[in-house]
N, C-alpha and C positions, 0 to 999 in steps of 0.2 A: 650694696651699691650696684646700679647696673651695669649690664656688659656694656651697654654703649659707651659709659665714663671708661672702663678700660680700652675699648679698642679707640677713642677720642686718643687717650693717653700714649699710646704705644702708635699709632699715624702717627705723632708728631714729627718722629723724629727720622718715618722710614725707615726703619731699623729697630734693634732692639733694647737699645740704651737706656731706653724707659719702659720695657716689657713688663704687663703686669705692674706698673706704678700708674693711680691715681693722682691726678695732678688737682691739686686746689682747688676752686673754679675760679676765687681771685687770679691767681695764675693764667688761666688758659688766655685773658685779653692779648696778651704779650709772648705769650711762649712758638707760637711758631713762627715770628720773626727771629726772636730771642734761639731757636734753635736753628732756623738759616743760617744766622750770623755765627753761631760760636756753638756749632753742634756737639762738640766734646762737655765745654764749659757750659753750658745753659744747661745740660741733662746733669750735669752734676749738682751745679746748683737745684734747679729745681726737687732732685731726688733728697737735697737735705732739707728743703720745706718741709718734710714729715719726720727728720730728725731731731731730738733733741740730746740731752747728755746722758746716756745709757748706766754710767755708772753711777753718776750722783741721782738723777731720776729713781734711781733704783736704789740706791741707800736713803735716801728719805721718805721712802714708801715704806721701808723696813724700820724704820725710825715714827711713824706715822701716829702709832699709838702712847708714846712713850710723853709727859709734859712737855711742851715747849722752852721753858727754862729749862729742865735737867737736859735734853739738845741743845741747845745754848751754851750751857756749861762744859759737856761734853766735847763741843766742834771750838771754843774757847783752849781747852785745855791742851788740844790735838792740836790746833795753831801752836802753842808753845812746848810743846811737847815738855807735858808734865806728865811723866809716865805715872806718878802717884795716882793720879785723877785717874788715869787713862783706864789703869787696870781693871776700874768698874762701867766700862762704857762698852756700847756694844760692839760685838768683834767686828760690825760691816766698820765701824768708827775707829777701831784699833787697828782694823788690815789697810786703813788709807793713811791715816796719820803715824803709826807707829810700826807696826808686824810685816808689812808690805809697802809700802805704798810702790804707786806708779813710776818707775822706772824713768828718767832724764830721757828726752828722744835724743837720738844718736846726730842727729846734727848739733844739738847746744855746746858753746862755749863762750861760757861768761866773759872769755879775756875779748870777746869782740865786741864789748858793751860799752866800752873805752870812747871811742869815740864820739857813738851818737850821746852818750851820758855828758859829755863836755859841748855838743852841741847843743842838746837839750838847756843848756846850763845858762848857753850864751845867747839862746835866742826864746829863753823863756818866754816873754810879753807877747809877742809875736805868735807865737805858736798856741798860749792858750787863748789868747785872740783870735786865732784864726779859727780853732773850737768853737765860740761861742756864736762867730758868723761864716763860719762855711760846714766844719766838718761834722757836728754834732747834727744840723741842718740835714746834710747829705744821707746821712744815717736815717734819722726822725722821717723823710719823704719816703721811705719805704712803709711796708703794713707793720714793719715792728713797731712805727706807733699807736698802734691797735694793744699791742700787750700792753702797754702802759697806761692808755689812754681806761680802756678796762678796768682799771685798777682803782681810777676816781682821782680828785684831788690835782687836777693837771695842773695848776699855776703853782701851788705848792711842790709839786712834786719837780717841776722844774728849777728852781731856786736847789731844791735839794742833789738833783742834777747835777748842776754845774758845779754846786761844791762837790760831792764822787769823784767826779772825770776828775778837774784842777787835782783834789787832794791824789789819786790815782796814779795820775801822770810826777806830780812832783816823787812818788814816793821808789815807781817802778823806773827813774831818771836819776834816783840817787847813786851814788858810788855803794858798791854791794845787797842794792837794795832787792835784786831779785836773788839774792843768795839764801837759803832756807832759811836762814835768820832774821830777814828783811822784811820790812815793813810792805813793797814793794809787791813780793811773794805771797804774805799773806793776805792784801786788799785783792788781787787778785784770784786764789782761790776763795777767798771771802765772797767776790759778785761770783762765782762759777757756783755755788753755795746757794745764795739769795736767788740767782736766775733761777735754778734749779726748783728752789719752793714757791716763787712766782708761776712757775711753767706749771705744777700741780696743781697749783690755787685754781689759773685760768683753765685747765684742762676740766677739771671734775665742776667749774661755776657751768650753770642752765645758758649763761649770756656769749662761753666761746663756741663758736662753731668751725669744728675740726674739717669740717667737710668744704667750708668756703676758703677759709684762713691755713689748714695746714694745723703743724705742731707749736703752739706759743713758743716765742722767743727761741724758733730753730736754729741750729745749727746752721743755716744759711744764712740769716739776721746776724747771727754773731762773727762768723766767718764774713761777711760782710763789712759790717760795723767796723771790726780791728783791721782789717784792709784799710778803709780809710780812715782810722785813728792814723793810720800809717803814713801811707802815700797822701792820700788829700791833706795831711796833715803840714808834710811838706811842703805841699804845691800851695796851699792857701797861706800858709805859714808867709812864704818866697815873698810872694804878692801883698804881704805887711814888711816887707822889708828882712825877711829871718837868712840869714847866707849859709850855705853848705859844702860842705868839700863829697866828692865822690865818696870817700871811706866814711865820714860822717855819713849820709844819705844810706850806706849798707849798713852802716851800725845802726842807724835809728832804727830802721826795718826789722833789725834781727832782734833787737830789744824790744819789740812792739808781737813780732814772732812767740817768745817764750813767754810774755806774758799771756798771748792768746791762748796759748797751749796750756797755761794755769788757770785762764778761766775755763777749760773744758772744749775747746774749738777742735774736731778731730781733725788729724792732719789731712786728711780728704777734701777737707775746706778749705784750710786753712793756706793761707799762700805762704810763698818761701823767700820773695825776693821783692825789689822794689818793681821789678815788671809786673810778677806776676798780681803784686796789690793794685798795679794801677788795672790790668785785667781784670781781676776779682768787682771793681769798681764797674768797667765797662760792663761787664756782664750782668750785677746784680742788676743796673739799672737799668737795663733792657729789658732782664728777665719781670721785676716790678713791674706790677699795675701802676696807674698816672694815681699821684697823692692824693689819696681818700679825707675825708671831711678830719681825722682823727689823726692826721698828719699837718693838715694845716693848725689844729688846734695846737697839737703836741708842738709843732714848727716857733709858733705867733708866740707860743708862753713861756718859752726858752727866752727866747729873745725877749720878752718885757718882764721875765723878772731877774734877768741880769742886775739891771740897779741893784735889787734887792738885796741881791745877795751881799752886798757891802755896806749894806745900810743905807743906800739913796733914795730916802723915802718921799721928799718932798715934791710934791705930785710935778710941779715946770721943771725939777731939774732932770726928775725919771724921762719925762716925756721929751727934754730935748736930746738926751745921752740916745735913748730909744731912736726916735725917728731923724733924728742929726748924724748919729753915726754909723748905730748898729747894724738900723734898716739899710740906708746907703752899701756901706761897706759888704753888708750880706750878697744882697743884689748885685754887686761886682764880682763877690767871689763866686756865688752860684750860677749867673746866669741870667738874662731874663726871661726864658720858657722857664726855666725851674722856679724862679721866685714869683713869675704870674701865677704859677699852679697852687703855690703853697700861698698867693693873695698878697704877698707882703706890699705896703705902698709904694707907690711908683716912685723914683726917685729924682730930684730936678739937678743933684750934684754931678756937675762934672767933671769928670777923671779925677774919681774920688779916691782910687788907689793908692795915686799918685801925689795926691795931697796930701794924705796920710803918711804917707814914708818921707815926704818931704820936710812934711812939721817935727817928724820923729828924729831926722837928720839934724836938724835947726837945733831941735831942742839939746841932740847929742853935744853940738859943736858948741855953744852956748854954755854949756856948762863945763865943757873941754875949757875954752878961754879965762873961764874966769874957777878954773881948778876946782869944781865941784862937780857932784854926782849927778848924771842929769834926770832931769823932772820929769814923770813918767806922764800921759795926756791922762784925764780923767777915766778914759776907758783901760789902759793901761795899769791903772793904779786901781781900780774896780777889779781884774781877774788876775792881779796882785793878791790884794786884799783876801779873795773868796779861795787861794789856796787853800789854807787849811781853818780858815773861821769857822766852828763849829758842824768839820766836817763828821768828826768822830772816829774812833773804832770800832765797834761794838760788836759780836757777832750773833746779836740776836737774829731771830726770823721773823717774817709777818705770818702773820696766823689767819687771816682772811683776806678773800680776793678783792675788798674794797677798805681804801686805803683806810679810810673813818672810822673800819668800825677792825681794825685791824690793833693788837696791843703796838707799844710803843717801840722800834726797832732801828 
């Protein structure tokens, strides 16, 4: 690399916060405003553009030549800790699941998962609605839709999406679910896992370039990301109607906290609180480039194969649920600079928010009167439905960096 890219890198900041780091080139559009603003937070961020997960990174390289089933088998039996299995598996795989593993960080305690678990409980619909039109969205308009977009198969790969996230969130929302025994616990180190042999796949493919893009699926993307699973989560939640108490709003947080830190987010990234995720937000999205062609894709096909995912396949009904609700609704909760960037259609609904909570109100009281459970809107009953509909558990890996020609996982 030449000197110019590092002395580019280290002016940024006036200082030395970035001394000796290469900055992306994706990056650079953005980063000396992005370090104006938030000169601590933007050099952090951008310095984990080149991070990924150190230690799993590093047990799957050591694992590299070994079959892919007998891995499979292996990181399977370490999820349940079958010491039988265990004793024939490699010691990087026995010092994490069994002989060692990593340590609880000294801020966790499960007894504060209480609240946001009963929140979660109560404002489900809400919340994985607002997933499907705001916070996934949020996420996908960064270049982390590059890692995926990379990988092939984007419509498909979307439906499989939003079954992940749903089945994810129900399972790290259950009562002991992130308890080492929890289903919760292990979807979670399960995508820390998965990220991990995506981010190898894309590293060693001819088609990433490390030099424009950074590290696949950095520790800034994910540190990112779970920010706003978090916070935007909330705030786009609110905006469908979901209600929260102060101690709910820090529980949700702290339980979004520890699952981050089980997929692999080092605590450097990683936010602590509900400020600092709405920060983490402010920041990434400064520090971002404007959404690349592989953001509006990854963006458009989230969103249109929502239907799918519950089996609404009849092309008038897909396309009015799509562009009647989704679109709309999206477009409210993002914005319209952000939803012109990502192309979504214009929307002629007005104070579509607001109609939404209103019908949802209607529908509550309606069934209050006449002593029955109320009838959830068709959107509502779609990311219902795709919680766990053939979300799976599995913990196979993909074995190639396009999805097609990749075994079954």
């Amino acid at each position: 690399m030449e000197n110019s890219d590092e002395t580019h890198a280290s002016a940024l900041t006036g200082g030395d916060s970035l001394q000796g780091i290469v900055l992306p080139t994706a990056y650079r559009i953005n980063s000396e405003r992005a370090l104006a603003r938030y000169p601590e937070q933007a050099a952090n961020y951008l310095r984990h553009t080149l991070i990924g997960d150190p230690l799993w990174d590093g047990i799957l390289e050591e694992l590299a030549q070994l079959p892919g089933p007998e891995v499979s088998r292996f990181i399977q039996a370490g999820m349940e800790q079958q010491e039988d299995v265990m004793r024939d598996a490699p010691q990087v795989l026995r010092d994490f699941f069994i002989d060692s593993p990593p340590p609880d960080p000294p801020w966790l305690d499960h007894n504060a998962f209480g609240p946001g678990v009963r929140a979660f409980q109560r404002n489900a619909i809400p919340i994985l609605s607002a997933f499907v039109t705001g916070v996934l969205l949020d996420g996908f308009a960064t270049l982390i839709s590059t890692s995926f977009t990379q990988t092939g198969r984007i419509f498909d790969n979307g439906v499989w999406r939003l079954k992940q996230n749903n089945r994810h969130q129900v399972e790290i929302f259950f009562p002991g679910g992130l308890e080492r025994y929890g289903d919760g616990w292990k979807l979670s180190v399960r995508i820390r896992i998965v990220h991990a042999q995506i981010r190898r796949l894309l590293a060693a493919s001819e088609e990433w370039d490390a030099d424009e893009l950074g590290t696949p699926l950095s520790a800034a993307h994910l540190g990112y990301a779970v920010a706003c699973f978090a916070g935007r989560s909330i705030k786009h939640s609110q905006s469908l109607g979901a209600r929260y108490t102060k101690e709910e709003r820090e529980s949700y947080h702290a339980v979004w906290r520890y699952a981050g830190h089980l997929m692999g987010i080092p605590d450097t990234i990683l936010f602590t609180d509900e400020d600092d995720a709405s920060m983490m937000h402010r920041v990434g999205s400064t520090c971002e480039p404007p959404p690349t062609d592989e953001a509006v894709l990854m963006t458009n096909a989230l969103i249109n194969s929502a239907p799918l995912v519950a089996g609404i396949t009849d092309p008038d009904a897909r396309k009015a649920l799509v562009h009647d609700v989704i679109y709309p609704i999206a477009r409210a909760l993002l914005g319209n600079r952000l939803a012109d960037q990502l192309r979504f259609p214009k929307s002629g609904r007005f104070a579509v928010l607001f109609l939404y909570r209103m019908n949802n109100r209607y529908q509550r009281l309606v069934a209050k009167l006449r002593g029955k459970e109320p009838k959830l809107d068709a959107f509502g009953s779609l990311l219902e439905a795709s919680a766990y509909d053939s979300a799976g558990l599995s913990y196979k890996l993909p074995d190639h960096v396009h999805a097609e020609r990749s075994s079954k996982w």
